[in-house]
C-alpha positions, 0 to 999 in steps of 0.5 A: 489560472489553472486548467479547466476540469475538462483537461484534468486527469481526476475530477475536482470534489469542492470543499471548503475545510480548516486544517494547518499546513506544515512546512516541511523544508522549514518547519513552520506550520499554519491554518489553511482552508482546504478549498478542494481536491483531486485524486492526486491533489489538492488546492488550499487557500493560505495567508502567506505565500510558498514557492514551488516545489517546497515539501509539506503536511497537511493535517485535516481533522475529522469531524466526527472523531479527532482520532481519525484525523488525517495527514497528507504529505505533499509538494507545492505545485503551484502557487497565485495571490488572490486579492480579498478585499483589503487583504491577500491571500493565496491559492496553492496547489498541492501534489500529493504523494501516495503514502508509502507501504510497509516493507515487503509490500508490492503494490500490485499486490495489495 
């Protein structure tokens, strides 16, 4: 398992959310459940494995407004397989990637 919250560089905020994860390497793309996130990262429970280091998308819809919906661009971490009853499901952990500014910007002046 994962370190325990006391070793974490950002605390972990629990959720349970849908959202379809995109396979960026090979296209493909499927429903997930966002379980929780972190300020650089999250953790999704999916039907099929992925190996680490495999880039991705995840696509969480609002639930209030579907044009506010939000992508998040990232890389497999981490990846465990969690028997549920008579089926298998896996737990990834997903590094996120801060998103890029626009030509020109300096980050340490927003």
């Amino acid at each position: 398992m994962q370190p325990n919250d006391g070793e974490r560089r950002f605390p972990r905020l629990d959720m349970n959310r849908p959202g379809v994860l995109e396979n960026l390497d090979s296209g493909g793309q499927e429903h997930v459940s966002l379980i929780n996130f972190s300020g650089d990262g999250m953790c999704i429970e999916s039907d099929r494995p992925y190996v680490k280091a495999t880039r991705v998308r995840l696509k969480m819809e609002s639930w209030s407004n579907e044009k506010d919906s939000k992508s998040y661009d990232g890389e497999v971490r981490w990846c465990n397989a969690v028997k549920r009853k008579e089926s298998r499901h896996y737990l990834i952990g997903l590094k996120i990637q801060p998103p890029e500014l626009p030509n020109g910007s300096d980050d340490k002046n927003p």
